[in-house]
C-alpha positions as CSV (number, residue, x, y, z in Angstrom):
1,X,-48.5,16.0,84.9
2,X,-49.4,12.5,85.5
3,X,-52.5,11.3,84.1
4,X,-55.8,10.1,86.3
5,X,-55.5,6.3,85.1
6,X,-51.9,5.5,83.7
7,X,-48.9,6.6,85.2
8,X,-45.8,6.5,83.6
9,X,-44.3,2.7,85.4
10,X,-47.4,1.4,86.2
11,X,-50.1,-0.5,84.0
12,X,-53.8,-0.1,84.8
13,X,-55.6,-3.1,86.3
14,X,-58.3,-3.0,84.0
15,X,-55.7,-3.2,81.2
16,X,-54.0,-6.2,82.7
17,X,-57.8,-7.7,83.4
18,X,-58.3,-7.5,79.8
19,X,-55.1,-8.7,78.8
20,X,-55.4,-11.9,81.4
21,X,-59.3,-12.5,80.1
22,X,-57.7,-12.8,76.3
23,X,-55.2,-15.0,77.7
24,X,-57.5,-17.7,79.4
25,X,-59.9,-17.2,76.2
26,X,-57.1,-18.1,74.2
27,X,-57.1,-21.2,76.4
28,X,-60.5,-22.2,75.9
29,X,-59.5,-22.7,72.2
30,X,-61.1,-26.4,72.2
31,X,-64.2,-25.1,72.8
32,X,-64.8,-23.2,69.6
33,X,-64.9,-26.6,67.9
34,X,-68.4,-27.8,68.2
35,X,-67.6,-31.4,67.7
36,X,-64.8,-30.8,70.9
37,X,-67.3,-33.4,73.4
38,X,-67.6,-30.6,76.5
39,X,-69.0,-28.5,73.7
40,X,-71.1,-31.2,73.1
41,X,-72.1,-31.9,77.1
42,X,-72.1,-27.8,78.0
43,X,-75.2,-27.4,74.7
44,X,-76.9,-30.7,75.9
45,X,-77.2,-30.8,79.7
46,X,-75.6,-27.3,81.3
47,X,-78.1,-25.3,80.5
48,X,-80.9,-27.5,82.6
49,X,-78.3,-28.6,85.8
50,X,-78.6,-25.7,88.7
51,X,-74.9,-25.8,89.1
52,X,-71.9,-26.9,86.9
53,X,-70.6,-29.5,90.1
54,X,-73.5,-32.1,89.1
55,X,-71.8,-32.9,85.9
56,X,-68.6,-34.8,86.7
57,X,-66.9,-33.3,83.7
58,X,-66.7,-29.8,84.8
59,X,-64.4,-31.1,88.2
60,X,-62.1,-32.8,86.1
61,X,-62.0,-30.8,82.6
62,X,-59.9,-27.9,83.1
63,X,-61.6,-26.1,79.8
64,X,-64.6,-26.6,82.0
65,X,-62.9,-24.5,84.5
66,X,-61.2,-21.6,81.7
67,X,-65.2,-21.4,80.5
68,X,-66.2,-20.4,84.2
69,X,-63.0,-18.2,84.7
70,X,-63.4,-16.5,81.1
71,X,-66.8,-15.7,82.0
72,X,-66.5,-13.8,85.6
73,X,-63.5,-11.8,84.1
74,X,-65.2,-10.8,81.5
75,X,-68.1,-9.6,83.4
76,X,-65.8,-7.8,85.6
77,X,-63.5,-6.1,83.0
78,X,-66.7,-3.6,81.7
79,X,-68.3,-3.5,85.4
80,X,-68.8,0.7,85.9
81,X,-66.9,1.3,82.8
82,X,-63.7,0.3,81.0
83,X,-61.5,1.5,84.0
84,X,-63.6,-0.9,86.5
85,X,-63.0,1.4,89.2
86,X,-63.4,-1.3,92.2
87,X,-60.5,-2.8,90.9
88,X,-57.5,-1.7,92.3
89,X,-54.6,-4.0,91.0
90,X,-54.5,-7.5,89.3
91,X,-51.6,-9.7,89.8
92,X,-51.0,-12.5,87.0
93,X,-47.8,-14.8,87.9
94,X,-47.7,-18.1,86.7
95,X,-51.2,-19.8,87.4
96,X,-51.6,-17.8,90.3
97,X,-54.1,-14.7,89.5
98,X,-54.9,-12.1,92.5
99,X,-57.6,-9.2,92.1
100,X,-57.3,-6.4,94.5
101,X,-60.1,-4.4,95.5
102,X,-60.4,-0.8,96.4
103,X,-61.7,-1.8,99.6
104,X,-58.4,-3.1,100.5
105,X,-59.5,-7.1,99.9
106,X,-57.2,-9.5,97.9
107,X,-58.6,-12.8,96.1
108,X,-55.6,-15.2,95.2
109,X,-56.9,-18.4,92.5
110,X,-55.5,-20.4,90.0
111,X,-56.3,-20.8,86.2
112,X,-58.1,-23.9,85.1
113,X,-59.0,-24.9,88.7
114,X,-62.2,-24.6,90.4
115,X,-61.5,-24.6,94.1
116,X,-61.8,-22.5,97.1
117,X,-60.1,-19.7,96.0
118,X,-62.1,-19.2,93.4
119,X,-65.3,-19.8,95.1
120,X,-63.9,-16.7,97.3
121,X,-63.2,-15.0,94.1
122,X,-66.6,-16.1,92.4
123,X,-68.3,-14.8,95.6
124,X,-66.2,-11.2,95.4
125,X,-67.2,-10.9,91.3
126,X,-70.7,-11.3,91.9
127,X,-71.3,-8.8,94.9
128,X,-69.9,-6.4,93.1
129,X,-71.7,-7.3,89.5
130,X,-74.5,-8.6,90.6
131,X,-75.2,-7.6,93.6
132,X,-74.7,-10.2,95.7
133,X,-77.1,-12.4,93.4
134,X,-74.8,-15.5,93.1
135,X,-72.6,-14.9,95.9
136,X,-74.2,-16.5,98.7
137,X,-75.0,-20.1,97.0
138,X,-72.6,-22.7,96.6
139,X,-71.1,-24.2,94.1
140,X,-71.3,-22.8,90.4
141,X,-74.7,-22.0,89.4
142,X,-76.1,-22.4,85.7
143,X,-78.1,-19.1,86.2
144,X,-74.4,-17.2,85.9
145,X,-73.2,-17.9,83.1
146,X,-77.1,-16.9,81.8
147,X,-76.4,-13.6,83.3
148,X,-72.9,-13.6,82.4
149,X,-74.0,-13.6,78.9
150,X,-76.6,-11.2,78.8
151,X,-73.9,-9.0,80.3
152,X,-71.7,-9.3,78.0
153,X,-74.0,-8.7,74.9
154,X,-75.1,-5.4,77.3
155,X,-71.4,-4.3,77.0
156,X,-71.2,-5.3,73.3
157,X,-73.8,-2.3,72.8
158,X,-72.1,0.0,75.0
159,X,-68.9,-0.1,73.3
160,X,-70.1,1.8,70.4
161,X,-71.1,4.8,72.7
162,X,-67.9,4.8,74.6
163,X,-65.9,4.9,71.7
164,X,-68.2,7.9,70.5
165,X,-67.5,9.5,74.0
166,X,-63.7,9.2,73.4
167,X,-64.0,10.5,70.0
168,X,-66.0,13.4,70.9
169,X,-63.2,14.5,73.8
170,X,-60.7,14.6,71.1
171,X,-62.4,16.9,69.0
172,X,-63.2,20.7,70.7
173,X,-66.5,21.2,68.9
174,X,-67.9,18.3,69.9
175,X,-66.6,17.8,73.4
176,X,-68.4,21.2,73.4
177,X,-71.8,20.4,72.4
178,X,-71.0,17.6,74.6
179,X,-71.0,18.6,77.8
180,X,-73.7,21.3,77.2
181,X,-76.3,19.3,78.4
182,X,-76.5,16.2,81.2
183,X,-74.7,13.6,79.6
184,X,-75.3,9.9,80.5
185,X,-72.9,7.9,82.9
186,X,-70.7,5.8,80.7
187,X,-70.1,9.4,78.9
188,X,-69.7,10.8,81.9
189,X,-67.3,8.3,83.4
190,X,-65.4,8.3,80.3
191,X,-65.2,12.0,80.3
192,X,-63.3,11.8,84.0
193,X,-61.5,9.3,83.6
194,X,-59.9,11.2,80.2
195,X,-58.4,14.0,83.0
196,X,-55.3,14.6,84.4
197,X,-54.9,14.1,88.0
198,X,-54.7,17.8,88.7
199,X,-57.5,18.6,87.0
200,X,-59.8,16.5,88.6
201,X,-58.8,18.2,91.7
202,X,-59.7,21.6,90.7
203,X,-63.2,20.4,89.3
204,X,-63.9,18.8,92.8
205,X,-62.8,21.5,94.7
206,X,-64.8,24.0,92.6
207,X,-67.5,21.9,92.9
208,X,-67.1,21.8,96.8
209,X,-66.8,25.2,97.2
210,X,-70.2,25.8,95.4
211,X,-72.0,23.1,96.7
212,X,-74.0,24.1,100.9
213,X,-71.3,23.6,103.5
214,X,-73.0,20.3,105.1
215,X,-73.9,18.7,101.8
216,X,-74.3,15.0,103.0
217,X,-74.3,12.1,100.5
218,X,-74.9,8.1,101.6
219,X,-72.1,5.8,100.1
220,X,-72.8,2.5,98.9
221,X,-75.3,2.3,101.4
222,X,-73.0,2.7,104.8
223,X,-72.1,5.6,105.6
224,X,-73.5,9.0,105.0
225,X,-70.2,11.5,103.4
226,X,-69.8,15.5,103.9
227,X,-69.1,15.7,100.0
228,X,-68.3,19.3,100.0
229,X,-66.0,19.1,102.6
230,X,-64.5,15.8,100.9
231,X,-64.2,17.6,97.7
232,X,-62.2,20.2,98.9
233,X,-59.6,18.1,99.7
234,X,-57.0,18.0,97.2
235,X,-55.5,14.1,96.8
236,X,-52.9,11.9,94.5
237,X,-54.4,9.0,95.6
238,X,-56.0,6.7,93.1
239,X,-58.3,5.2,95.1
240,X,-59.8,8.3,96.9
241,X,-60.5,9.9,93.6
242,X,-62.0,7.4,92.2
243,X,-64.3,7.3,95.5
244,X,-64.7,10.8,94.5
245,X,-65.5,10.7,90.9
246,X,-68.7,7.9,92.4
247,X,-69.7,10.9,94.6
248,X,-69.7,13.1,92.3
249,X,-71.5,11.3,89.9
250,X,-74.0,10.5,92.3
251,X,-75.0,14.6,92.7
252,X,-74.8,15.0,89.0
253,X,-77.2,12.6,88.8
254,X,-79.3,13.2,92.2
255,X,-82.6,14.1,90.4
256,X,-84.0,13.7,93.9
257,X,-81.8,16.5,94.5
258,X,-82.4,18.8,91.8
259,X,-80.7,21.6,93.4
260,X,-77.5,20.0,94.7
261,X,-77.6,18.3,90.5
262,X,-78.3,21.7,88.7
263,X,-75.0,22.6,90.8
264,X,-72.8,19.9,89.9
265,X,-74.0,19.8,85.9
266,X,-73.0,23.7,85.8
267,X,-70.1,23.7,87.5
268,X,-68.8,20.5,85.0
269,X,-70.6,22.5,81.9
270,X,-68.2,26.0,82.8
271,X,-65.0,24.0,83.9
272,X,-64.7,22.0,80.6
273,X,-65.4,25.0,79.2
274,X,-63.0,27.6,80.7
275,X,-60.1,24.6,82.2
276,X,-60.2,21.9,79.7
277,X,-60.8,23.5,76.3
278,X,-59.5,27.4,76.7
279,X,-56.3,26.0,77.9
280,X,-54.2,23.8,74.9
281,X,-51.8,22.3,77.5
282,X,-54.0,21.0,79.0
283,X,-56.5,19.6,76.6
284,X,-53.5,18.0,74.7
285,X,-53.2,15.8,78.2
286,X,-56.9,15.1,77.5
287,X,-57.3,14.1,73.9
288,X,-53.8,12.1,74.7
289,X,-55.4,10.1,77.8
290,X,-58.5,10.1,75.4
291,X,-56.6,8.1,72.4
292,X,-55.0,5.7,75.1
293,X,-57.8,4.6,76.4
294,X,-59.8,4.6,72.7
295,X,-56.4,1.8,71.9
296,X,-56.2,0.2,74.8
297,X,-59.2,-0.4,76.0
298,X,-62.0,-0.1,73.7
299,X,-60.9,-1.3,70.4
300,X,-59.7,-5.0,71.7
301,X,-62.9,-5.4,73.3
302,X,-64.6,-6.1,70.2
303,X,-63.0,-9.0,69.2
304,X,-62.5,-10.2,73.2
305,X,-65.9,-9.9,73.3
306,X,-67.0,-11.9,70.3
307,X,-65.2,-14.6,71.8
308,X,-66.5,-14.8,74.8
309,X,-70.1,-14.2,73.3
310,X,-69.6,-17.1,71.1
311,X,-68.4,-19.6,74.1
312,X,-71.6,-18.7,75.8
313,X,-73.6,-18.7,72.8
314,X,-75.5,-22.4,74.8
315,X,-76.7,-19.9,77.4
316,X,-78.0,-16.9,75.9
């Protein structure tokens, strides 16, 4: 039974994201020297420009260009979790890098060069993390990499309570306690994201057989979704269930809905309960996907994250 976020040939996006952001760190090595003289330029005059193209430097300094790079990828690769659901595939070949979105969009750039495709790529990052702040300006503003940072120490202090999350799933007692009351988004995410395909099927289409038969639900602000019908709908496809799990998540947390959410939190409350943790099988798969992720994922963030914290240490 395959599980919800690694299959058995495939590696998952955010895992390559991860590995290609400690790759281009790894390239920005220079700059950890504070004597290196872009160091030098980036703590002296960045900070106060309102974007990176009025220094000559950054045009023609590939390290320049890495620092920018290192910075949107590592925004991205925490962005609604450690799976970054919007991203559907990452292609890393030569220089060449391509992010594919779930919205069927592709964004080809190069490493170390700032130039239209990564403007386009700049633009996609920022809709999605920032909501749109960013996107529509051009050039390379100094505001970002303010933001950047700030986000990053924001997903420094997460990481502690994901890896609790994972920890908790592996052990029955506590996944228990766990899940006996609402239980806040990155938990909840993490908690998905640590079940096998199947099972995320059965929870939805419990959930859409209990929910009112027109239960209508407005998706990222364009279109308005029969979720009980939706849910009902048994799929293998990575992209619709992940379009699920955001629907989902959105009743559990719909407190201007308190029925439709007092729905969705009990029917997640007695499923863990009576799929997950009465049946071994099947919670093996769990605490198994539950480990990967904990390895994977979480535990080389840390020290990615450090890195990156301390490169953009001139604009927090």
């Amino acid at each position: 039974m395959e599980a919800f976020s690694l299959s058995k040939n495939t590696v998952p996006p955010a895992l390559l994201l991860l590995q290609l952001l400690a790759e281009v760190l790894t390239r920005c090595e220079a700059l950890f020297t504070p004597s290196h003289p872009l160091n030098q330029r980036i703590k002296t005059e960045w900070r106060h420009l309102d974007t990176l193209e009025s220094d000559p430097l950054f045009i023609t300094d590939p390290l320049a260009a890495y620092l920018v790079q290192a910075s949107l990828l590592g925004v991205l690769s925490m962005h609604n979790g450690v799976l970054v659901p919007d991203l559907k595939g990452l292609s890393h070949r030569g220089e060449k890098v391509t992010l594919y979105w779930q919205n069927g969009i592709s964004t080809t750039w190069t490493l170390g060069v700032i130039d239209a495709g990564f403007y386009e790529a700049k633009r996609d990052i920022c809709k999605k993390v920032f909501a749109n702040q960013f996107r529509a300006k051009a050039g390379i503003e100094t505001g970002l990499l303010i933001h950047s940072a700030q986000r990053i120490r924001g997903y420094v202090g997460l990481l502690p309570a994901v890896e609790s999350c994972l920890k908790a799933v592996q052990a029955p007692a506590t996944l228990q306690i766990l899940v006996s009351r609402p239980v806040a988004k990155e938990q909840l995410f993490v908690l998905m994201s640590c079940l096998p395909v199947d099972q995320l099927n059965l929870l939805f289409m419990t959930l859409g057989n209990s929910l009112p038969d027109e239960t209508p639900l407005k998706v990222k602000q364009r279109q308005t979704l029969n979720v009980s019908s939706i849910f009902r709908q048994p799929s293998q496809d990575a992209a619709f269930l992940i379009e699920k799990i955001m629907c989902y998540m959105d009743l559990y947390y719909a407190v201007d809905w308190p029925i439709l959410q007092h729905i969705t939190q009990s029917v997640t409350q007695r499923f863990i309960k009576e799929e997950i943790l009465a049946k071994p099988a099947i919670y093996a798969q769990v605490c198994d996907q539950a480990g990967s992720i904990l390895a994977m994922q979480v535990t080389p963030r840390y020290q990615i994250y450090q890195l990156l914290e301390r490169l953009l240490g001139s604009f927090s």
